[in-house]
PDB file of N, CA, C and O in Angstrom, chain B, residues numbered from 101:
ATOM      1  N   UNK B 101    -115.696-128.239 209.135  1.00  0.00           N
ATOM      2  CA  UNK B 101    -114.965-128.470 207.900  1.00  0.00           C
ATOM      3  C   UNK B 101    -115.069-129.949 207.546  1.00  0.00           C
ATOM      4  O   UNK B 101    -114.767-130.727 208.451  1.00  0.00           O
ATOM      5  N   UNK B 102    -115.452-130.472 206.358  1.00  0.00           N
ATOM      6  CA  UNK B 102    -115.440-132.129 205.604  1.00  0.00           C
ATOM      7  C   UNK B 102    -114.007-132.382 205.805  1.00  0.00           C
ATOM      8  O   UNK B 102    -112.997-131.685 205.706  1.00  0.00           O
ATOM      9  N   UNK B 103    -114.211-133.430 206.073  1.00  0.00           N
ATOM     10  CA  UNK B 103    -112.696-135.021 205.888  1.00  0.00           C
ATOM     11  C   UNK B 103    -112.504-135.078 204.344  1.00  0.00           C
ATOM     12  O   UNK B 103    -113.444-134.955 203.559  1.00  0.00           O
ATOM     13  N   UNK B 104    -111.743-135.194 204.126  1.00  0.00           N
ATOM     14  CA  UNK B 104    -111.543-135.149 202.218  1.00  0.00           C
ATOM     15  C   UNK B 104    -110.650-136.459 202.452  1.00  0.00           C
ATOM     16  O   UNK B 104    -109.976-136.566 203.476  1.00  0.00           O
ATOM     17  N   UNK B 105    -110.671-137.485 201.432  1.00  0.00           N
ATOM     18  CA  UNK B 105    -110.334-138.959 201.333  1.00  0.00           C
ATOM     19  C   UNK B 105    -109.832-139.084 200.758  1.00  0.00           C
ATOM     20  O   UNK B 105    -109.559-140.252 200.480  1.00  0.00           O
ATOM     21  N   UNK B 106    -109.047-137.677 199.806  1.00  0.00           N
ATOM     22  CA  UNK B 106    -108.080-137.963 198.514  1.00  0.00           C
ATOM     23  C   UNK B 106    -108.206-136.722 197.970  1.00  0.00           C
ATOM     24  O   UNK B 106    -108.858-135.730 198.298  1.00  0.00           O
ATOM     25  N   UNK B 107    -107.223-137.039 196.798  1.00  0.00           N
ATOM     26  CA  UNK B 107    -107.437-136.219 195.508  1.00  0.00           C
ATOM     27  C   UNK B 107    -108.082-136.949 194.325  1.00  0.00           C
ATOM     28  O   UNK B 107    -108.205-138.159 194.133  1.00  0.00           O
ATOM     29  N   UNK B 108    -108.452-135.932 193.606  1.00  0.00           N
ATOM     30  CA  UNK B 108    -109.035-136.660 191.971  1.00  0.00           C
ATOM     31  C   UNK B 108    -108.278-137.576 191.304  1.00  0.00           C
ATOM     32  O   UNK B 108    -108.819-138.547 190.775  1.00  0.00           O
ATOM     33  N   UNK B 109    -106.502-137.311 191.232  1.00  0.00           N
ATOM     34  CA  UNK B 109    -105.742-137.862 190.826  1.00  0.00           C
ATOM     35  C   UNK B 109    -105.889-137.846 188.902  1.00  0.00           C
ATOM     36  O   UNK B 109    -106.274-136.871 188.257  1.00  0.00           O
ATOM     37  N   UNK B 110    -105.494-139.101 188.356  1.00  0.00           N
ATOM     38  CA  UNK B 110    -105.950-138.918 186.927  1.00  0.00           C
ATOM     39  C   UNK B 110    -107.667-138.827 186.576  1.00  0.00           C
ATOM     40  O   UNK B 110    -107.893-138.819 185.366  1.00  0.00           O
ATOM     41  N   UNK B 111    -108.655-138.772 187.293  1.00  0.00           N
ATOM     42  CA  UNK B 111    -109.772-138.024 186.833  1.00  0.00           C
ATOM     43  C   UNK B 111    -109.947-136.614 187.455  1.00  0.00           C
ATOM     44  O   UNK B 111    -110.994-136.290 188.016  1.00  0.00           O
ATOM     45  N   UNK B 112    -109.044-135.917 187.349  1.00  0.00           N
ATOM     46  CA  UNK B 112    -109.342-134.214 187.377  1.00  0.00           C
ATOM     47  C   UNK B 112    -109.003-134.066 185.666  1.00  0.00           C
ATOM     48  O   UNK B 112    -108.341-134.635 184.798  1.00  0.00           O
ATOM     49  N   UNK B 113    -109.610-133.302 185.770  1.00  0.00           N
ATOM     50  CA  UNK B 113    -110.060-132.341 183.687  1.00  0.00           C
ATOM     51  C   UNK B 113    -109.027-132.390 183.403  1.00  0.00           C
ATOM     52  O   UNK B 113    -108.580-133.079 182.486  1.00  0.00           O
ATOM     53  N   UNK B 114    -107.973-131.162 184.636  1.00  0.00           N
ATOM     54  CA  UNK B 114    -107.084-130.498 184.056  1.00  0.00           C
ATOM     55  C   UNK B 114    -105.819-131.784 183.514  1.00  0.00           C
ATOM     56  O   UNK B 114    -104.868-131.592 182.757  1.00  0.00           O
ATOM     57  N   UNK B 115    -106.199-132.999 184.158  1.00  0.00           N
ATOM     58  CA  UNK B 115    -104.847-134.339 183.348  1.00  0.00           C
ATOM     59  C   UNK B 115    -105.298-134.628 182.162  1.00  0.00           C
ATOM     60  O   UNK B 115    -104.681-134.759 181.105  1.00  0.00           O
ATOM     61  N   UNK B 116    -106.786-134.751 182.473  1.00  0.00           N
ATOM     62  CA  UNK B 116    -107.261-135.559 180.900  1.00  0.00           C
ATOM     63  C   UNK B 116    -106.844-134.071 180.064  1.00  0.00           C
ATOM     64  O   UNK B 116    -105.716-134.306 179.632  1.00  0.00           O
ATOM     65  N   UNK B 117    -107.141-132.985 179.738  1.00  0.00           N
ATOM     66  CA  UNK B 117    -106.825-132.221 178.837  1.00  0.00           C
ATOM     67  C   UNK B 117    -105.154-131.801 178.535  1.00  0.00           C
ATOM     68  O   UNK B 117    -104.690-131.426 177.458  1.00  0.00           O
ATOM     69  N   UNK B 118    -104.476-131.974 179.739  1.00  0.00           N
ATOM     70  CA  UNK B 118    -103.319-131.981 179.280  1.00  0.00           C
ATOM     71  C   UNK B 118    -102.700-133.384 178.664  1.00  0.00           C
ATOM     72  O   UNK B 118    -101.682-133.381 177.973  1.00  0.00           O
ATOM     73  N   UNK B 119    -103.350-134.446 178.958  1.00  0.00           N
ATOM     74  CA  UNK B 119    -103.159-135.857 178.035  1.00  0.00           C
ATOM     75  C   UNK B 119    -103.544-135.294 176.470  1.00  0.00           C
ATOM     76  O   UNK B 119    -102.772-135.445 175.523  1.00  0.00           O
ATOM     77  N   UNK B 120    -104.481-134.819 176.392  1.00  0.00           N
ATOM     78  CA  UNK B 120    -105.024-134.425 175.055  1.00  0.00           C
ATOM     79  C   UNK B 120    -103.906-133.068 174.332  1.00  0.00           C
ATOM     80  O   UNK B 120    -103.437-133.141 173.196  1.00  0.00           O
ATOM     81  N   UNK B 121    -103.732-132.238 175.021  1.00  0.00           N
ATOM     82  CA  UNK B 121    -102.823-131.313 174.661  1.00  0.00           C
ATOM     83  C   UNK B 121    -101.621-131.723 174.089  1.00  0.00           C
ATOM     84  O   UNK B 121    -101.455-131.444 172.901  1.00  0.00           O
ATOM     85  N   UNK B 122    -100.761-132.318 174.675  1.00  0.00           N
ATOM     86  CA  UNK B 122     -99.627-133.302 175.180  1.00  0.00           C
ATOM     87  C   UNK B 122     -99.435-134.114 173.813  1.00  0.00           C
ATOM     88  O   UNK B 122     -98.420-134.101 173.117  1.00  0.00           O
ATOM     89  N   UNK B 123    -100.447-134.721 173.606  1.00  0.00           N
ATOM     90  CA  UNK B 123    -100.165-136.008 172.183  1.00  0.00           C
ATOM     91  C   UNK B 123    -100.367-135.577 170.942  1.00  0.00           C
ATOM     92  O   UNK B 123     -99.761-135.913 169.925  1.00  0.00           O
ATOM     93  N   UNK B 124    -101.839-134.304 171.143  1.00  0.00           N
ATOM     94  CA  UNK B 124    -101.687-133.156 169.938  1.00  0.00           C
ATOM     95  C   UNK B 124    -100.495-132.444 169.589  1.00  0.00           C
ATOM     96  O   UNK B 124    -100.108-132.422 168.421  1.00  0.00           O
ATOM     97  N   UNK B 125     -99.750-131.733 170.716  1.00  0.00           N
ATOM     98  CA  UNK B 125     -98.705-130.804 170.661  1.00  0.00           C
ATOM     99  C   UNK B 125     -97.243-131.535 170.265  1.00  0.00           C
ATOM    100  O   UNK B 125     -96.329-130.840 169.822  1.00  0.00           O
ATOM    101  N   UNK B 126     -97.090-132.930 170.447  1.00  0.00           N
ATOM    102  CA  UNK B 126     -96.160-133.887 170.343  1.00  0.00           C
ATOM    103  C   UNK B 126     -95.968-134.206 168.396  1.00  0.00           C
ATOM    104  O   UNK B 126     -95.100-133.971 167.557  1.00  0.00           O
ATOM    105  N   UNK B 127     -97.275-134.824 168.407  1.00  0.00           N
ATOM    106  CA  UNK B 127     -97.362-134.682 166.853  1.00  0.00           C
ATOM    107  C   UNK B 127     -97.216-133.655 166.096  1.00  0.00           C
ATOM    108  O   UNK B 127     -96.625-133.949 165.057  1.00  0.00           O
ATOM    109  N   UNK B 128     -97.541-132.444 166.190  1.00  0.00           N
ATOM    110  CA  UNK B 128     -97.247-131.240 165.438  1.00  0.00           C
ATOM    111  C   UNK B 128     -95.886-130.644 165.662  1.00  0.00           C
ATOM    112  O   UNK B 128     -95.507-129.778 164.873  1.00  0.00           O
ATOM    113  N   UNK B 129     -94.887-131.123 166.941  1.00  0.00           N
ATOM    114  CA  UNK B 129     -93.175-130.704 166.809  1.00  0.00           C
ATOM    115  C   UNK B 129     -93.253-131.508 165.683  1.00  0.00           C
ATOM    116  O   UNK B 129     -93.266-130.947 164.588  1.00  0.00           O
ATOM    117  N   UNK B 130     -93.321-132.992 165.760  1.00  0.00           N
ATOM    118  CA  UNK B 130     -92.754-134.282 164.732  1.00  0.00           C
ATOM    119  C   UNK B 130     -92.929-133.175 163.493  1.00  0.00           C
ATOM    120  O   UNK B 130     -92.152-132.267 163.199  1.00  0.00           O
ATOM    121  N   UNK B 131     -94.129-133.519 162.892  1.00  0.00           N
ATOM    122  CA  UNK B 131     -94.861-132.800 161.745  1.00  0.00           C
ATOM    123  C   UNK B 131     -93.808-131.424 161.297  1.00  0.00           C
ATOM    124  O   UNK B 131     -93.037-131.321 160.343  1.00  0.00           O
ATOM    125  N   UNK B 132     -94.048-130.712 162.109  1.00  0.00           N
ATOM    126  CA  UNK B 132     -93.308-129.367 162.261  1.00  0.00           C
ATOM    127  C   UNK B 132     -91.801-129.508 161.742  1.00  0.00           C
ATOM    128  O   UNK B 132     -91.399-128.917 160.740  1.00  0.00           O
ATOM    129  N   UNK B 133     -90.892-130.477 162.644  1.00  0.00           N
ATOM    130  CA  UNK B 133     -89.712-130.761 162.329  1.00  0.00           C
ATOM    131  C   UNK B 133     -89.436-131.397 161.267  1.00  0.00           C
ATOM    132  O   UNK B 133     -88.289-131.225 160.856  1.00  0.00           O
ATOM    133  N   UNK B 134     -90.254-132.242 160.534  1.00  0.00           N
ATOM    134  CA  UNK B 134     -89.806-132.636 159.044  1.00  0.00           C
ATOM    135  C   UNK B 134     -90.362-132.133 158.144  1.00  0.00           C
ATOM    136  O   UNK B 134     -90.198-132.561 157.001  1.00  0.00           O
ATOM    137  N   UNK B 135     -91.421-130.767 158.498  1.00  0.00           N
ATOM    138  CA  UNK B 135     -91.859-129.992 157.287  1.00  0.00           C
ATOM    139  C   UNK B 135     -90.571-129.511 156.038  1.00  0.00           C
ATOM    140  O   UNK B 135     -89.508-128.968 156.336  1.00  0.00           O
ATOM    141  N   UNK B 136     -90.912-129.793 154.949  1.00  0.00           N
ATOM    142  CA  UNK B 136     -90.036-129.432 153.836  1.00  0.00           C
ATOM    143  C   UNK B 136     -89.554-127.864 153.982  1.00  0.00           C
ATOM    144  O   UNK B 136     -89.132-127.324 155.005  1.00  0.00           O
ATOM    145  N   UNK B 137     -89.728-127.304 152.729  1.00  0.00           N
ATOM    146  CA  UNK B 137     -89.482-125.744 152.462  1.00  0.00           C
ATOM    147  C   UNK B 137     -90.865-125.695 151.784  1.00  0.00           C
ATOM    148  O   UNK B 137     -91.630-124.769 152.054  1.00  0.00           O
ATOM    149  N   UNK B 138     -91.210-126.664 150.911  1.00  0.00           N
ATOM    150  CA  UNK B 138     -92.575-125.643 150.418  1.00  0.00           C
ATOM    151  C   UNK B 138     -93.934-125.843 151.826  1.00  0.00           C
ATOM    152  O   UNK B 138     -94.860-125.131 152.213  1.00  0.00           O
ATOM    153  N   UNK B 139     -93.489-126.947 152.154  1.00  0.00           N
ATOM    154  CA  UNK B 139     -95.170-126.268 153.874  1.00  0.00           C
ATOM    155  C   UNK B 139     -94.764-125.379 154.084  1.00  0.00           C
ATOM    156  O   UNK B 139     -95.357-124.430 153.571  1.00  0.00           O
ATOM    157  N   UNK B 140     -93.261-124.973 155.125  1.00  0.00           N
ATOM    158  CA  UNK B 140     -93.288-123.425 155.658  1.00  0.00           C
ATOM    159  C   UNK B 140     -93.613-122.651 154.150  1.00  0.00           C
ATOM    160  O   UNK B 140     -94.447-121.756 154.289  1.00  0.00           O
ATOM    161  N   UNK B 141     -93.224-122.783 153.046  1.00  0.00           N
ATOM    162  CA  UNK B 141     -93.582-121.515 152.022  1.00  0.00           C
ATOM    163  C   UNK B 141     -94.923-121.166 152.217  1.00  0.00           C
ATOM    164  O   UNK B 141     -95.285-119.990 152.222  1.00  0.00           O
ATOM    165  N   UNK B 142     -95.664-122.087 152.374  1.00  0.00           N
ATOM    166  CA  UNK B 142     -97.039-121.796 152.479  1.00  0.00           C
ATOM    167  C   UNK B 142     -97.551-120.575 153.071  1.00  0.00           C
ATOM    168  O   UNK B 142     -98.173-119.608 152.631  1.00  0.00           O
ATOM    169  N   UNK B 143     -97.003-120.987 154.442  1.00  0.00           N
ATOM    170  CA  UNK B 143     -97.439-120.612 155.520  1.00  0.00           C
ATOM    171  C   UNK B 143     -96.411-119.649 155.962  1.00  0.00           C
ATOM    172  O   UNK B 143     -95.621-119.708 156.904  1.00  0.00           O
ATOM    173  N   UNK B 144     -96.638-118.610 154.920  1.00  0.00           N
ATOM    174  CA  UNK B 144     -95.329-117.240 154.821  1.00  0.00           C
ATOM    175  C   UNK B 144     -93.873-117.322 155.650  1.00  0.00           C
ATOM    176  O   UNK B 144     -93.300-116.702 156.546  1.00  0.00           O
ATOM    177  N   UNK B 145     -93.757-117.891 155.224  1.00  0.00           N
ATOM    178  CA  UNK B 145     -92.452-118.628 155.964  1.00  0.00           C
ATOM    179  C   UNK B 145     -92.162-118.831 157.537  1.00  0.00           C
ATOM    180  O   UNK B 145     -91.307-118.347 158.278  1.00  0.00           O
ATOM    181  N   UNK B 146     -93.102-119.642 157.725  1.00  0.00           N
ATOM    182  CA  UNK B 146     -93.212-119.639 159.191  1.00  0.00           C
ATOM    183  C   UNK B 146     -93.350-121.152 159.497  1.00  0.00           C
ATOM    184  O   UNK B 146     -94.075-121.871 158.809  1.00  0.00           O
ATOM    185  N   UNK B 147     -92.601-121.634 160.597  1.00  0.00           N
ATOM    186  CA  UNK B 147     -93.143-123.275 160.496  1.00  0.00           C
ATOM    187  C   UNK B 147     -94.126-122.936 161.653  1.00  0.00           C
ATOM    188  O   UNK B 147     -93.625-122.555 162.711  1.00  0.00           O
ATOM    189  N   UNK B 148     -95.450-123.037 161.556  1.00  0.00           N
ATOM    190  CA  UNK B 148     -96.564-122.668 162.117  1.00  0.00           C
ATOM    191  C   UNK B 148     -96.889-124.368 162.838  1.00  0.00           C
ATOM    192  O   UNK B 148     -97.075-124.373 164.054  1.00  0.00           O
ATOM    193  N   UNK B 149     -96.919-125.053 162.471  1.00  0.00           N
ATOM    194  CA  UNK B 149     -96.755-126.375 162.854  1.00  0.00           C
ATOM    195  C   UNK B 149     -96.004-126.779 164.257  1.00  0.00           C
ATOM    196  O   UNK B 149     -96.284-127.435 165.260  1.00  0.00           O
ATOM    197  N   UNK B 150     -94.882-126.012 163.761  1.00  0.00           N
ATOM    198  CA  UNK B 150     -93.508-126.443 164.842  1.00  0.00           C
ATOM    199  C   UNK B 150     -93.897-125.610 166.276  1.00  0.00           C
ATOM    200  O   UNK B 150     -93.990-126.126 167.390  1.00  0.00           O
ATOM    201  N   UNK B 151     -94.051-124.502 166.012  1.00  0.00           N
ATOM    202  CA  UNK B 151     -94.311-122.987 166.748  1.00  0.00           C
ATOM    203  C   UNK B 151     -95.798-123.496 167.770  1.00  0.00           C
ATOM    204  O   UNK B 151     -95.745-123.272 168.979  1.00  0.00           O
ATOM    205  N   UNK B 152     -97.047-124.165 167.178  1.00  0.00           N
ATOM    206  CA  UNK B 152     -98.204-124.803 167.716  1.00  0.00           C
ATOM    207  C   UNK B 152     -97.819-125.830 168.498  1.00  0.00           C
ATOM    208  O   UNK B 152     -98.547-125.927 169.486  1.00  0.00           O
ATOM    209  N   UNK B 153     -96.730-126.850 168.432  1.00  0.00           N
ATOM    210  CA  UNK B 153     -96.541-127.919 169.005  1.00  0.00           C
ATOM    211  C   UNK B 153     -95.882-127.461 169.915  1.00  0.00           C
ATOM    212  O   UNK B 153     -95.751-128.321 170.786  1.00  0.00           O
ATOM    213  N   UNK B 154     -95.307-126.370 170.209  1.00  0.00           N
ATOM    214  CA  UNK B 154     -94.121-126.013 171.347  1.00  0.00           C
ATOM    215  C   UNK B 154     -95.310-125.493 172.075  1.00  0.00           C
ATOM    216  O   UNK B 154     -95.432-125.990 173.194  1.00  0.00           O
ATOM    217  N   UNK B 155     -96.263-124.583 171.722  1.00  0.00           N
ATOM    218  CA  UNK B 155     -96.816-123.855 172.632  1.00  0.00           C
ATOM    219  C   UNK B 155     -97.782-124.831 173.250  1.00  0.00           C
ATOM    220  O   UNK B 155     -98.249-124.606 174.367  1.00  0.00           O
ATOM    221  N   UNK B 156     -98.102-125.924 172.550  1.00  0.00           N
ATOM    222  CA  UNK B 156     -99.344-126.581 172.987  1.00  0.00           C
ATOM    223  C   UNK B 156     -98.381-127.641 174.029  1.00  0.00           C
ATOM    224  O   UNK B 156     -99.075-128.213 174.869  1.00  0.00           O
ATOM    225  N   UNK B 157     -97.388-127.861 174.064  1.00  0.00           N
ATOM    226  CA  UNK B 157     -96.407-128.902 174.769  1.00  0.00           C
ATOM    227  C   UNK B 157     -96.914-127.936 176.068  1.00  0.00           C
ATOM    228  O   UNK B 157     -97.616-128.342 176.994  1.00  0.00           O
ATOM    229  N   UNK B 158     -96.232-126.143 175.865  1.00  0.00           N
ATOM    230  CA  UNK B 158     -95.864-125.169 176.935  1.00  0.00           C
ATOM    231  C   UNK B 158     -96.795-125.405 178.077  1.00  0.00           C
ATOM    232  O   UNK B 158     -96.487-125.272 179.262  1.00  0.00           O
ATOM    233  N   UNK B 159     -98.209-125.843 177.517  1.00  0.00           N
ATOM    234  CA  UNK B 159     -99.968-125.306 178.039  1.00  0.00           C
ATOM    235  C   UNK B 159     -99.926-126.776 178.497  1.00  0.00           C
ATOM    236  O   UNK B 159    -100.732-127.033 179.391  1.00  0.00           O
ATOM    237  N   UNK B 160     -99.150-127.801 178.069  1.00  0.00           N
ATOM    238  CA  UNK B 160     -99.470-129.449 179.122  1.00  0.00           C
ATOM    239  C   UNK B 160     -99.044-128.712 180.351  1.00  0.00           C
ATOM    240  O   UNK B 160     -99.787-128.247 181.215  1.00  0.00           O
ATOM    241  N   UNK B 161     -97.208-128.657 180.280  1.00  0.00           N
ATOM    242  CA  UNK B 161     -96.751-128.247 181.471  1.00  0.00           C
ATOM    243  C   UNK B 161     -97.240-127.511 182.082  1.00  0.00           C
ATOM    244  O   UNK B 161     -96.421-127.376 182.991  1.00  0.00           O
ATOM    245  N   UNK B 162     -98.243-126.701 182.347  1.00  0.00           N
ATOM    246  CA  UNK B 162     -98.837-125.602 182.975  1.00  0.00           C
ATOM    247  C   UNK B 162    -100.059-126.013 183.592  1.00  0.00           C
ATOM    248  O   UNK B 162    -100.644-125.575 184.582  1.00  0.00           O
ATOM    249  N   UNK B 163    -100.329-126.964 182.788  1.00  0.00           N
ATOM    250  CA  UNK B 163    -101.498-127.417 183.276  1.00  0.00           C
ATOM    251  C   UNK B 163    -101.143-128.976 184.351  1.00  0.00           C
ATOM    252  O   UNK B 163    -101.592-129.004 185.497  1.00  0.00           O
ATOM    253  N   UNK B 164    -100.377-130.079 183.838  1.00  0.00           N
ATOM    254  CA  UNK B 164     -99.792-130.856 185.374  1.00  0.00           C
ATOM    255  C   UNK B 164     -98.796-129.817 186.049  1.00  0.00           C
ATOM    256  O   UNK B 164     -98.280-130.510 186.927  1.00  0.00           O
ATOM    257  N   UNK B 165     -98.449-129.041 186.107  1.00  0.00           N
ATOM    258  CA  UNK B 165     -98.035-128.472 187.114  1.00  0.00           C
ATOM    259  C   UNK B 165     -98.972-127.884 188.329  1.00  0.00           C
ATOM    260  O   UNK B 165     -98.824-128.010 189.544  1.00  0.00           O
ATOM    261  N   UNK B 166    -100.232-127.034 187.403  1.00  0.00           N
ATOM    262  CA  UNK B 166    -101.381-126.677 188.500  1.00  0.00           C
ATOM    263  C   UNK B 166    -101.887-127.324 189.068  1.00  0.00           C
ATOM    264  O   UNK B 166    -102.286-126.966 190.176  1.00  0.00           O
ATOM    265  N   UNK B 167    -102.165-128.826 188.503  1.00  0.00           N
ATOM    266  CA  UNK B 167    -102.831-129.843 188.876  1.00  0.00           C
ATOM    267  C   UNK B 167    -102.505-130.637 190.171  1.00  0.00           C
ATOM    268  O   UNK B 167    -103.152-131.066 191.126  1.00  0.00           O
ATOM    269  N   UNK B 168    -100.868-130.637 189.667  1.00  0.00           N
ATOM    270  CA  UNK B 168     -99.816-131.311 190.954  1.00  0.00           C
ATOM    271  C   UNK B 168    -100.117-130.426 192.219  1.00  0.00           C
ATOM    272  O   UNK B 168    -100.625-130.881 193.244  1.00  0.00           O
ATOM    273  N   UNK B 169     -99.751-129.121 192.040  1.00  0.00           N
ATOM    274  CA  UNK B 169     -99.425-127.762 192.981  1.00  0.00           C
ATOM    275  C   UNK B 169    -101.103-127.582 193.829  1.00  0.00           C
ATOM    276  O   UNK B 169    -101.338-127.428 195.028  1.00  0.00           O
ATOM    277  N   UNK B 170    -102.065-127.679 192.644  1.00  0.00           N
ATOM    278  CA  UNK B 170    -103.566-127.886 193.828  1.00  0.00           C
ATOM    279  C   UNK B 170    -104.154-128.628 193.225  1.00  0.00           C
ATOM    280  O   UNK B 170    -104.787-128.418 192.190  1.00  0.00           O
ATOM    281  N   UNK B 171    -103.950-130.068 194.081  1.00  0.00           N
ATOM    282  CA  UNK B 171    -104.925-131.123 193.643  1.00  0.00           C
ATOM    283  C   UNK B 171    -106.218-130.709 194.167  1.00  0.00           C
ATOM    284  O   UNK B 171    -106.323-129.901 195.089  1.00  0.00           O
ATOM    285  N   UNK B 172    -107.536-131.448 193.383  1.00  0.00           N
ATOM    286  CA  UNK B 172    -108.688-131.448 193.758  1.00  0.00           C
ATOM    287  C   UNK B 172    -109.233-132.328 194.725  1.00  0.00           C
ATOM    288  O   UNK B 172    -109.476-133.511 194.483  1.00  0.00           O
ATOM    289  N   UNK B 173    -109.538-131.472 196.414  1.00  0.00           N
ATOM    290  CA  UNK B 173    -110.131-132.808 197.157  1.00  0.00           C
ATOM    291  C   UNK B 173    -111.228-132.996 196.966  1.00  0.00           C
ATOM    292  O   UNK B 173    -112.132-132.246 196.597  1.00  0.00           O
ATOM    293  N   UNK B 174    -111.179-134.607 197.355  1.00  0.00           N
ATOM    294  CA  UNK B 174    -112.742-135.414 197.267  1.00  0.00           C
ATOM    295  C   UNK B 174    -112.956-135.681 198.535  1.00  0.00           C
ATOM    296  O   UNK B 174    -112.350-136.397 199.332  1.00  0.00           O
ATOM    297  N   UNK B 175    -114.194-134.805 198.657  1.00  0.00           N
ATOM    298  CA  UNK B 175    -115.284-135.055 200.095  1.00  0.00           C
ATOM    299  C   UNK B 175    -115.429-136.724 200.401  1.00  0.00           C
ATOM    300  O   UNK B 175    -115.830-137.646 199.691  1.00  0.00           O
ATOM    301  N   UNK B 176    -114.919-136.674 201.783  1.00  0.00           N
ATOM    302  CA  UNK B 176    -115.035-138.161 201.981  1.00  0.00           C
ATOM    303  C   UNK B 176    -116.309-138.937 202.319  1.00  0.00           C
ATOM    304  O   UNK B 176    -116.952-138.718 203.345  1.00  0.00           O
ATOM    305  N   UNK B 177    -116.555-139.616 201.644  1.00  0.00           N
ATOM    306  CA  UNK B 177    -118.062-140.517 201.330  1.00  0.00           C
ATOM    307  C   UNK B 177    -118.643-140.145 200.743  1.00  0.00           C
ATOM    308  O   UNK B 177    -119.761-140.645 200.616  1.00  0.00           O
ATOM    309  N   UNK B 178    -118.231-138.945 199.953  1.00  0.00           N
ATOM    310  CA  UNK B 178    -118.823-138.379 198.632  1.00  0.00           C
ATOM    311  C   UNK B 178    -119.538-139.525 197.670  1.00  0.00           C
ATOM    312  O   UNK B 178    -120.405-139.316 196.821  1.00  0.00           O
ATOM    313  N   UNK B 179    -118.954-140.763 198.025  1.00  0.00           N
ATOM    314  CA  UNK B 179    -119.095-141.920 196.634  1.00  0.00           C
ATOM    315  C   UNK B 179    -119.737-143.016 197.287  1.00  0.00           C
ATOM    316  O   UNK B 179    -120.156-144.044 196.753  1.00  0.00           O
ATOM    317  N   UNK B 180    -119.776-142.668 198.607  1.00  0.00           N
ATOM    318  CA  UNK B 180    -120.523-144.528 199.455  1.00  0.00           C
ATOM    319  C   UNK B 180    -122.205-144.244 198.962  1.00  0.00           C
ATOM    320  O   UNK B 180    -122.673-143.124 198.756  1.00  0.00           O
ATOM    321  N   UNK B 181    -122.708-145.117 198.879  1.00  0.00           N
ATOM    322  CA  UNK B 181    -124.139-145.173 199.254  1.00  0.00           C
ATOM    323  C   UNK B 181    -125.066-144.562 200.441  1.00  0.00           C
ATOM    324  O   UNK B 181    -124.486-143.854 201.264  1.00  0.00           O
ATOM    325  N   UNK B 182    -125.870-144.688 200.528  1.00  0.00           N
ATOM    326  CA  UNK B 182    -126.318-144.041 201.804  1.00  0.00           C
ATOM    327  C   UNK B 182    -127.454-145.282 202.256  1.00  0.00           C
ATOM    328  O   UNK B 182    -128.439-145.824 201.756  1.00  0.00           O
ATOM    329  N   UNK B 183    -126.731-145.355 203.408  1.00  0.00           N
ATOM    330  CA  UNK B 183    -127.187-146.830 204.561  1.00  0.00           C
ATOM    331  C   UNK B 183    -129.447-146.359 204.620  1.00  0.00           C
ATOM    332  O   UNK B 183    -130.210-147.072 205.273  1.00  0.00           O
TER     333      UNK B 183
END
């Protein structure tokens, strides 16, 4: 069995995409929460905005949670040179 020297930490996917999720899903509560009456009219009366930002918040947490729960090990000397 390999020696593993760590985890990925903030370069595993699953942080960078929940960073990306996270600041998308953040802006669209904002957005969402000061939509007037005629955006939701639009959008058959639905704040579709608000509803996207909760779920996309839901999918960060799910995703640093998996991340935390199984970090990714890195094979140790995976990264040295070779003598």
């Amino acid at each position: 069995m390999a020696k593993t020297s760590g985890t990925a930490g903030a370069f595993d996917i699953r942080t960078v995409i929940a960073l990306l999720f996270g600041i998308f899903g953040a802006v669209l509560v904002v957005v969402g929460a000061t939509d007037g009456a005629d955006e939701i009219t639009k959008s058959a009366d639905i704040n579709i905005n608000l509803y996207s930002g909760i779920g996309m918040l839901v999918f960060t947490a799910a995703l640093v949670v998996w991340a935390r729960l199984r970090p990714i090990a890195v094979p140790a000397g995976s990264d040295a040179p070779e003598a």
